[in-house]
Each structure stands twice: as structure tokens, then as C-alpha cells.
Rosetta silent file (secondary structure, phi, psi, omega in degrees, C-alpha in Angstrom):
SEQUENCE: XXXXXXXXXXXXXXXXXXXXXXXXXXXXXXXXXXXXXXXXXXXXXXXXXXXXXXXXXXXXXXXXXXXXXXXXXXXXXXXXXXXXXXXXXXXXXXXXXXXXXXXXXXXXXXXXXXXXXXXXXXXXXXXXXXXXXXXXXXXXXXXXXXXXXXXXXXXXXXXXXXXXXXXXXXXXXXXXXXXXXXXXXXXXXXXXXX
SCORE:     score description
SCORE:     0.000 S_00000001
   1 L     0.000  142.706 -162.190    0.000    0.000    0.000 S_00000001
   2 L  -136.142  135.663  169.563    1.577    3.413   -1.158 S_00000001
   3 L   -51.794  156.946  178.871    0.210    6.965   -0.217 S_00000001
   4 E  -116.661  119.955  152.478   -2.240    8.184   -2.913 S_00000001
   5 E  -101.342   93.506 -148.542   -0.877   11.424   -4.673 S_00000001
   6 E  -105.176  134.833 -163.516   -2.678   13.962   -6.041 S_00000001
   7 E  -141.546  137.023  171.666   -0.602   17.085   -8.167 S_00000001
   8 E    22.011   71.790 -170.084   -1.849   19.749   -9.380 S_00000001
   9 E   -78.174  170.932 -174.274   -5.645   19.197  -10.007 S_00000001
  10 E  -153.524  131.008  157.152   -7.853   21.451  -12.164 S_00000001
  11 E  -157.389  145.505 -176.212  -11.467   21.242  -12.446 S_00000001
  12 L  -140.092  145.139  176.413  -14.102   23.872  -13.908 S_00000001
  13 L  -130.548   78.136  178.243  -17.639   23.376  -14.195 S_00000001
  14 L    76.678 -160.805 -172.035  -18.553   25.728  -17.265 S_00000001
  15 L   -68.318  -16.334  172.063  -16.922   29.081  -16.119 S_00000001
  16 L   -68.755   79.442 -162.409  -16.947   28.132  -12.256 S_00000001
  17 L   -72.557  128.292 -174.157  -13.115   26.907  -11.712 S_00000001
  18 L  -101.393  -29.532  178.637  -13.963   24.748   -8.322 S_00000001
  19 E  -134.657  141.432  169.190   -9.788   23.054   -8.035 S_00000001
  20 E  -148.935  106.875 -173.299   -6.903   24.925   -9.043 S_00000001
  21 E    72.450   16.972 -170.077   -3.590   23.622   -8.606 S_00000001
  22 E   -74.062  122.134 -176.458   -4.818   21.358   -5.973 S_00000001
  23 E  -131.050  164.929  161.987   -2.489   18.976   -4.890 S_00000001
  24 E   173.831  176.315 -178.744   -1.918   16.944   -1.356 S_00000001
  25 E  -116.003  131.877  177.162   -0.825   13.450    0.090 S_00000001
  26 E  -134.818  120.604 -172.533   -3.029   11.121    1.426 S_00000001
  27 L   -62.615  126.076  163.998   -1.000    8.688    3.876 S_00000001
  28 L   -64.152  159.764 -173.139   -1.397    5.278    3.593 S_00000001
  29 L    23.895   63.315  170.905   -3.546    3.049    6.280 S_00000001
  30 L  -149.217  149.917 -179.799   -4.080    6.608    7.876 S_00000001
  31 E   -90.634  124.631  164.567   -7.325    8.681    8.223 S_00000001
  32 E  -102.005   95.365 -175.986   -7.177   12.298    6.106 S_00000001
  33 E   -69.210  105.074  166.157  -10.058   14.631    7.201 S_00000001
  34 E   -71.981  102.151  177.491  -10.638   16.949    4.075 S_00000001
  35 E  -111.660  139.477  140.497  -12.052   20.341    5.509 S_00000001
  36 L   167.700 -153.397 -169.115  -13.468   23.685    4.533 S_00000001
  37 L   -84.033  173.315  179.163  -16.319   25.537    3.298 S_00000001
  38 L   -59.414  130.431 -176.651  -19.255   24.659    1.236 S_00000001
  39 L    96.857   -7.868  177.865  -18.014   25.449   -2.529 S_00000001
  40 L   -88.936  -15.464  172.982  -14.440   24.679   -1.894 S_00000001
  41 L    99.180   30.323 -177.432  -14.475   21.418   -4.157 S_00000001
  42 H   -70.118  -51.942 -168.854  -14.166   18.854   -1.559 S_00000001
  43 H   -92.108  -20.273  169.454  -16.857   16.561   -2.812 S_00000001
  44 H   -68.316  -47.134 -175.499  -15.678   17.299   -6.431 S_00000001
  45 H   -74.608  -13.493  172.453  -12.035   16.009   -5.535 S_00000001
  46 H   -91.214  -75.440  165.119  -13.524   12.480   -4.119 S_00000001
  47 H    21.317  -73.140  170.274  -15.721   12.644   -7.003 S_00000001
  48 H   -40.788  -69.696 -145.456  -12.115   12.897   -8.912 S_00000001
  49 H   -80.097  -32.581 -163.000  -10.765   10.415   -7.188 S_00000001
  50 H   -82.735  -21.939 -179.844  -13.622    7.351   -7.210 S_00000001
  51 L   120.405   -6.445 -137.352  -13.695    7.946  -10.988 S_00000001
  52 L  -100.523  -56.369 -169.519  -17.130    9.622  -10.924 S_00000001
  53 L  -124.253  146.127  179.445  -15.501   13.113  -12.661 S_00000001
  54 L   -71.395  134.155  151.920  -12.591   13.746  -15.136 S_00000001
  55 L   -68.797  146.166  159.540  -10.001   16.541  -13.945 S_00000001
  56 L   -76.306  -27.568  165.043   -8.983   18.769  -16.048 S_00000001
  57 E  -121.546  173.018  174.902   -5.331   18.706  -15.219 S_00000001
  58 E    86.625 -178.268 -178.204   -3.108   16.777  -12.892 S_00000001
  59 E  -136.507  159.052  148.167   -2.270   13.161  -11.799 S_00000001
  60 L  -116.709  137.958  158.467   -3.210   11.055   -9.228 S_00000001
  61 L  -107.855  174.684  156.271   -0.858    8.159   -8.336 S_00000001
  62 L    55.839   45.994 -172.990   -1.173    5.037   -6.166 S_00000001
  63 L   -94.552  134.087  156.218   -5.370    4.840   -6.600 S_00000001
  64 L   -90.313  156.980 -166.029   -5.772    1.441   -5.676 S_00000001
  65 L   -55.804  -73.558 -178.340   -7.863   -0.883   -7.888 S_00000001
  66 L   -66.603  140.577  157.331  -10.415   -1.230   -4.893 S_00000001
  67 L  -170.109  147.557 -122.980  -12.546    1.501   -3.208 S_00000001
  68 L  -110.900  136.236  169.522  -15.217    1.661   -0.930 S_00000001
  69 E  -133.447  168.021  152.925  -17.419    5.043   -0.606 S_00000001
  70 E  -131.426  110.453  145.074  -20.304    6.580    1.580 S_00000001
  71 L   -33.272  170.385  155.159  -22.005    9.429   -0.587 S_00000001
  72 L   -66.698  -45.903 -153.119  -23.856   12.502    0.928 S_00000001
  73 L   -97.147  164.271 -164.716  -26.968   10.596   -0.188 S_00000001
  74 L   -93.232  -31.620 -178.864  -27.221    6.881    1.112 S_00000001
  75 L    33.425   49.704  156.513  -28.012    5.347   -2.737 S_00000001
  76 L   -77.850  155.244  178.346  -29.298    2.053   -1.176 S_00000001
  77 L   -76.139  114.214 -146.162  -31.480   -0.164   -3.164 S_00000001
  78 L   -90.289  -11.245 -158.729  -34.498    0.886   -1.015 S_00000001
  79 L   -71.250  -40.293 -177.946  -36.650   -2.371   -1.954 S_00000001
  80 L   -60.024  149.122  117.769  -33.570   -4.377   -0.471 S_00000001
  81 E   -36.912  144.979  158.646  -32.831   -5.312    3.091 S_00000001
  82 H   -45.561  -56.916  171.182  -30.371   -4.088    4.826 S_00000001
  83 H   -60.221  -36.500 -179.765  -28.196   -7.522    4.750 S_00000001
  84 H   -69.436  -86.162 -159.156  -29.065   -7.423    0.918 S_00000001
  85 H   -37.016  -38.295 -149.829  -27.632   -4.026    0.313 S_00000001
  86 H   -83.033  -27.508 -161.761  -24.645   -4.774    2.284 S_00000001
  87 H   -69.343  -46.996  162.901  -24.409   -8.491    0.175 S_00000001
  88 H     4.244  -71.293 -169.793  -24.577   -6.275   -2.881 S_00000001
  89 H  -112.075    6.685  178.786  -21.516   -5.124   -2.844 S_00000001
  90 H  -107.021  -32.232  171.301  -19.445   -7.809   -0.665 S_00000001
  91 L    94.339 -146.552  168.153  -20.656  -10.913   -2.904 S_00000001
  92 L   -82.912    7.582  163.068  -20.183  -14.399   -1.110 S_00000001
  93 L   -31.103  -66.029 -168.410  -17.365  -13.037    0.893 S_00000001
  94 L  -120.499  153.664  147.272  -18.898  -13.078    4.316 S_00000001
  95 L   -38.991  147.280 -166.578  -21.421  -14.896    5.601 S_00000001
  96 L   -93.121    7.500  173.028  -24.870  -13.135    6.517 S_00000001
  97 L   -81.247   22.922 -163.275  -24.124  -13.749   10.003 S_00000001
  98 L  -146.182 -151.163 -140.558  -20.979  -11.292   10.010 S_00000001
  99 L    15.919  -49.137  153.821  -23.246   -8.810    8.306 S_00000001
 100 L   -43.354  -70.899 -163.211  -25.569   -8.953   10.905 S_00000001
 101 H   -69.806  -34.862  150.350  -23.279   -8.481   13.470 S_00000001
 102 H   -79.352   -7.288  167.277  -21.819   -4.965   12.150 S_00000001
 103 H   -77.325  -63.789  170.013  -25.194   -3.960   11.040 S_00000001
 104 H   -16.202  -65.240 -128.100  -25.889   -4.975   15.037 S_00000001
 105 H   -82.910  -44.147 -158.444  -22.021   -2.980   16.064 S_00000001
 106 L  -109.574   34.937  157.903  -23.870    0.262   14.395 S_00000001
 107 L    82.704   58.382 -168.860  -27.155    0.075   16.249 S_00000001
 108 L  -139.237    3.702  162.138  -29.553   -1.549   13.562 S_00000001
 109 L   -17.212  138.752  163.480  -30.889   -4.715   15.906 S_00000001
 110 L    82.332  -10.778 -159.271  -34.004   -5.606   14.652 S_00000001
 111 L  -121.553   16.591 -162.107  -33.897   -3.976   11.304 S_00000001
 112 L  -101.514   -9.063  174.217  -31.667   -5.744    9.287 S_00000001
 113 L  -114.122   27.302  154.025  -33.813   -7.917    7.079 S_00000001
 114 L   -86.033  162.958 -170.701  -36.686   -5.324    6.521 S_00000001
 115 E   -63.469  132.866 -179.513  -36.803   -3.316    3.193 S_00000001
 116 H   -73.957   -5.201  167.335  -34.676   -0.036    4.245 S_00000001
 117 H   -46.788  -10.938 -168.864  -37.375    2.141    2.490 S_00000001
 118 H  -115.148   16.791  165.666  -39.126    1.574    6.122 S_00000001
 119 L   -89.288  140.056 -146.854  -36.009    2.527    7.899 S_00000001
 120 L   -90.293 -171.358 -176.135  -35.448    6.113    9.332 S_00000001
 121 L   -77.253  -20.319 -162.666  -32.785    8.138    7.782 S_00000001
 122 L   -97.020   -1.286  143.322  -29.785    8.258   10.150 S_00000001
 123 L   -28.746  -78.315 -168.364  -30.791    3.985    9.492 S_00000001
 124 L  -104.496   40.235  151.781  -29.835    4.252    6.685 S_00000001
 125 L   -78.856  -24.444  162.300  -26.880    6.232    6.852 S_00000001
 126 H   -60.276  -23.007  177.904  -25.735    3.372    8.991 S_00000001
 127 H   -84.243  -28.747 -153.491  -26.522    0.779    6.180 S_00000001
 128 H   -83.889  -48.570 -162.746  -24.713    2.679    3.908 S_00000001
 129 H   -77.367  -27.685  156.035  -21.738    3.610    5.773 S_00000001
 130 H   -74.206   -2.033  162.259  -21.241   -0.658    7.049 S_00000001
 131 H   -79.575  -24.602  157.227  -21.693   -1.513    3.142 S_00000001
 132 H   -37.542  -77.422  177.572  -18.870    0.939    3.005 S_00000001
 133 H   -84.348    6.747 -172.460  -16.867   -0.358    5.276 S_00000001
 134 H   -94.968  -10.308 -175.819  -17.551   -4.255    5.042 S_00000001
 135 L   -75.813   -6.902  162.127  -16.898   -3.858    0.972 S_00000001
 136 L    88.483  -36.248 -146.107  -12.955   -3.926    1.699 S_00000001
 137 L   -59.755  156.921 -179.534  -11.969   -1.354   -0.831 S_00000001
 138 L   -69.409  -38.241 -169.215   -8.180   -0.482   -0.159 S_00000001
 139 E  -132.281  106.912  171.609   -9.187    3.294   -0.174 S_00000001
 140 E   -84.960  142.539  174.834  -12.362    4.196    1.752 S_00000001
 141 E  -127.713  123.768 -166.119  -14.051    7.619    0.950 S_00000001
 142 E  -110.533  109.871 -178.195  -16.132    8.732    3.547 S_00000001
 143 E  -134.057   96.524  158.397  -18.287   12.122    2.125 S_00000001
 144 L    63.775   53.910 -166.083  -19.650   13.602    5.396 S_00000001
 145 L   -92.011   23.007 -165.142  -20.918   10.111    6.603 S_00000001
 146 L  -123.545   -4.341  154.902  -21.870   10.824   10.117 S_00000001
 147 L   -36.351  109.516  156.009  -24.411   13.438    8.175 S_00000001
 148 L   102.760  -36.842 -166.004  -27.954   12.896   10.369 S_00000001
 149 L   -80.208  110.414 -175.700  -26.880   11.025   13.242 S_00000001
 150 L   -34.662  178.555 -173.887  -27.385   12.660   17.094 S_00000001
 151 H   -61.978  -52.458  157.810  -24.159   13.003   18.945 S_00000001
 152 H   -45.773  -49.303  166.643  -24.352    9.373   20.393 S_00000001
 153 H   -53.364  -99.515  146.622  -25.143    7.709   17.851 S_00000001
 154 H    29.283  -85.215  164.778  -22.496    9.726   16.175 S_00000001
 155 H   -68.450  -36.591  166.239  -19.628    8.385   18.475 S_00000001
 156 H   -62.794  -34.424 -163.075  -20.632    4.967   18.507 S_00000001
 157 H   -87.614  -37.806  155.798  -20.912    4.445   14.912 S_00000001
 158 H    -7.382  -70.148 -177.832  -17.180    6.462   14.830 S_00000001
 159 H   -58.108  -57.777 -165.017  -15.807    4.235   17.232 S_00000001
 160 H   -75.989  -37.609  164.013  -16.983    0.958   15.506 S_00000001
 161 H   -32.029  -95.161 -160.205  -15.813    2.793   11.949 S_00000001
 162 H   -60.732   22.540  167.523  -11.856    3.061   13.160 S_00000001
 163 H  -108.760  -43.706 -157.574  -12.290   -0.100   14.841 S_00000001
 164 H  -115.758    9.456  150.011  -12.890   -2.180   11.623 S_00000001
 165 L   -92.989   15.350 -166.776  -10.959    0.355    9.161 S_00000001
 166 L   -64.749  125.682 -176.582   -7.515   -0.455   11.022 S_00000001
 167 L    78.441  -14.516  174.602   -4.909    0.024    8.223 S_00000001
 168 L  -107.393  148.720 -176.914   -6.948    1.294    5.197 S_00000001
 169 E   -64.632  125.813  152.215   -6.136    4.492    3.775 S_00000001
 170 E  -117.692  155.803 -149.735   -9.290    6.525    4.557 S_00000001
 171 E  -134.693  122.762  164.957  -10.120   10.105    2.588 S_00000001
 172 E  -136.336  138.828  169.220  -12.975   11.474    4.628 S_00000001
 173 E  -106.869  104.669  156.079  -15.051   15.106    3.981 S_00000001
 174 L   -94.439  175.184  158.917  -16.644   16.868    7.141 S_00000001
 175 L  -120.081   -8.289 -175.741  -17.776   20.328    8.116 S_00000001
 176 L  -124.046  106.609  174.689  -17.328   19.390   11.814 S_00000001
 177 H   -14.853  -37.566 -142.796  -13.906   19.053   13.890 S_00000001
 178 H   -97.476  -35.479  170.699  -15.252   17.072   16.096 S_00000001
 179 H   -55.982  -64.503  160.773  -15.485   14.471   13.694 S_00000001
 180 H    -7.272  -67.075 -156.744  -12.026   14.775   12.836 S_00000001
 181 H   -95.654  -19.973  145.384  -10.761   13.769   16.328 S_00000001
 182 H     1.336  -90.016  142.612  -13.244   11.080   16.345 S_00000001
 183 L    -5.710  -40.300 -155.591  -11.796    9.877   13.800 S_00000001
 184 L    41.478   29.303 -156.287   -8.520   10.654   14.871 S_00000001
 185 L   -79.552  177.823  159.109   -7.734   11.844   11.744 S_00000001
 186 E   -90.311  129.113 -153.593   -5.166   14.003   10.143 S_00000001
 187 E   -85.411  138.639 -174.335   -6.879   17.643    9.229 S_00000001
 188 E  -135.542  127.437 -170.698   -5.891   18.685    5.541 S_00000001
 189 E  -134.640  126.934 -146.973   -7.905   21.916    5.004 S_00000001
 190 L   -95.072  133.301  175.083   -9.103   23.124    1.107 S_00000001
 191 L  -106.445  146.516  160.974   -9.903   26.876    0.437 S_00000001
 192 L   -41.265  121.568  162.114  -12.482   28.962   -1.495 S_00000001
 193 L   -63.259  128.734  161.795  -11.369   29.916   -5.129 S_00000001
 194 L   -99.743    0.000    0.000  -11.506   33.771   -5.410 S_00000001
């Protein structure tokens, strides 16, 4: 596993340049908290990086083949179980009794084989973010997954996160600090184009 290196991105959306010159280091099997304000291109640059948008300039190196995301939006199959959603994207890999039991770790007792359309929302930010992390990818991208969840909540599903991410490179976006040191992350923090 090799830090992932990103030099001197560019991105414009029509006349609105959103990255300029962006560059940074993201440490291998280490957590990077990507901070600043709304409009700084934070969710554009994972965007970049999962494959979802072309830069206009720059490189990335050291993208590993696999990688694992939580969106802003949860983009569960809503028709699905929970255990379905997570089997989705893990295959025959685990067993559904190890599914259960980190759907369980992030406070979802009881709910894991009903359709998540009947689940509340900070549910299923919690489905989304253990399909995240039980999917393996070498490079997790976390974009502002603790989005919805009280304070408690909050730290427990944190806590059970960086307990089961041990060693993968994680890329995370917040607006809140607090997350951060959750997280225990390293703060890397992206400014407004003027």
C-alpha cells in the first residue's frame, strides 16, 4: 500500500473553476479529514478520485484498484434489506451472520432484514456507511458520513468505523472538527477559489 498522490488538479464546471492547482498526500492506512467551506471542491475532488468526474489537469498516483465510498446521499437499493444491500456489494465473501453483526455494532438490531425504504434516515446512513466499510476497498471515501446522526449515535458508529478500518487508507469530507478527532484523523484543510 503506497500513499495516494494527487498534483496539481484542475477542475471547472462551465466558467466556475472549483480546483486549481490542488495537490496533497493522502498517507497510507491513515485517516485524512478533508475540511473547509461549502463550494471549496471537496466533494468534487472524491468525485475525482472514485472515478465519478474527469479533472482537467493533474495526476493522481497510487489509486488502488479497490474503493469503498459513503455518498452525501445513502443510494441504497431501497426495496432491499439491509443484509441485501450490504451483500450487494461484498458478494459471497462473508457470511450473513458477520453482516448482521456490524449492522448490530452500528445500532440496527431488529432492522436488518426489513426493506430499508421503512427505515429512518440516520438507518440508513448506517446501512450505507457498514456496506462501506464491510466492501474492503483499499481506499475508503467517507463524504460527510456521520451526516444525520445525534451526537451518540455519532460516536458509537465512529468508534466501531476506526475499529474495523484499522490500516486502510481513509479520505474522509466533514464540516465538523469534532469528527475529525473522532476519527482521529489528520486535518488537511481546502480553500475557497476567489
Amino acid at each position: 500500500m503506497k500513499d495516494v498522490l494527487v498534483q496539481g488538479l484542475y477542475k471547472n464546471f462551465g466558467e466556475k473553476q472549483v480546483l486549481a492547482d490542488f495537490s496533497a498526500v493522502f498517507p497510507a492506512g491513515r485517516v485524512t479529514c478533508v475540511m473547509g467551506p461549502s463550494g471549496c471542491g471537496k466533494t468534487t475532488l472524491l468525485n475525482i478520485l472514485l472515478g465519478l468526474e474527469r479533472a482537467d489537469q493533474g495526476t493522481i498516483e497510487n489509486l488502488p484498484p479497490r474503493i469503498s465510498a459513503v455518498f452525501q446521499e445513502e443510494r441504497l437499493c431501497e426495496d432491499f434489506s439491509a443484509v441485501t444491500n450490504v451483500r450487494l456489494v461484498t458478494g459471497k465473501v462473508l457470511r450473513d451472520e458477520e453482516i448482521v453483526e456490524c449492522l448490530e455494532a452500528f445500532g440496527l438490531a431488529g432492522s436488518t432484514h426489513v426493506p430499508v425504504r421503512e427505515l429512518s434516515g440516520g438507518m440508513k446512513r448506517r446501512v450505507a456507511i457498514a456496506r462501506a466499510v464491510l466492501a474492503e476497498g483499499e481506499l475508503l471515501i467517507l463524504d460527510e458520513p456521520f451526516k444525520g446522526l445525534d451526537e451518540t449515535t455519532r460516536k458509537t458508529v465512529a468508534a466501531e468505523v476506526k475499529r474495523r478500518i484499522q490500516g486502510r487508507t481513509v479520505i474522509m469530507v466533514t464540516h465538523d472538527a469534532d469528527e475529525a478527532l473522532l476519527m482521529d484523523a489528520e486535518v488537511l484543510e481546502m480553500r475557497t477559489l476567489v
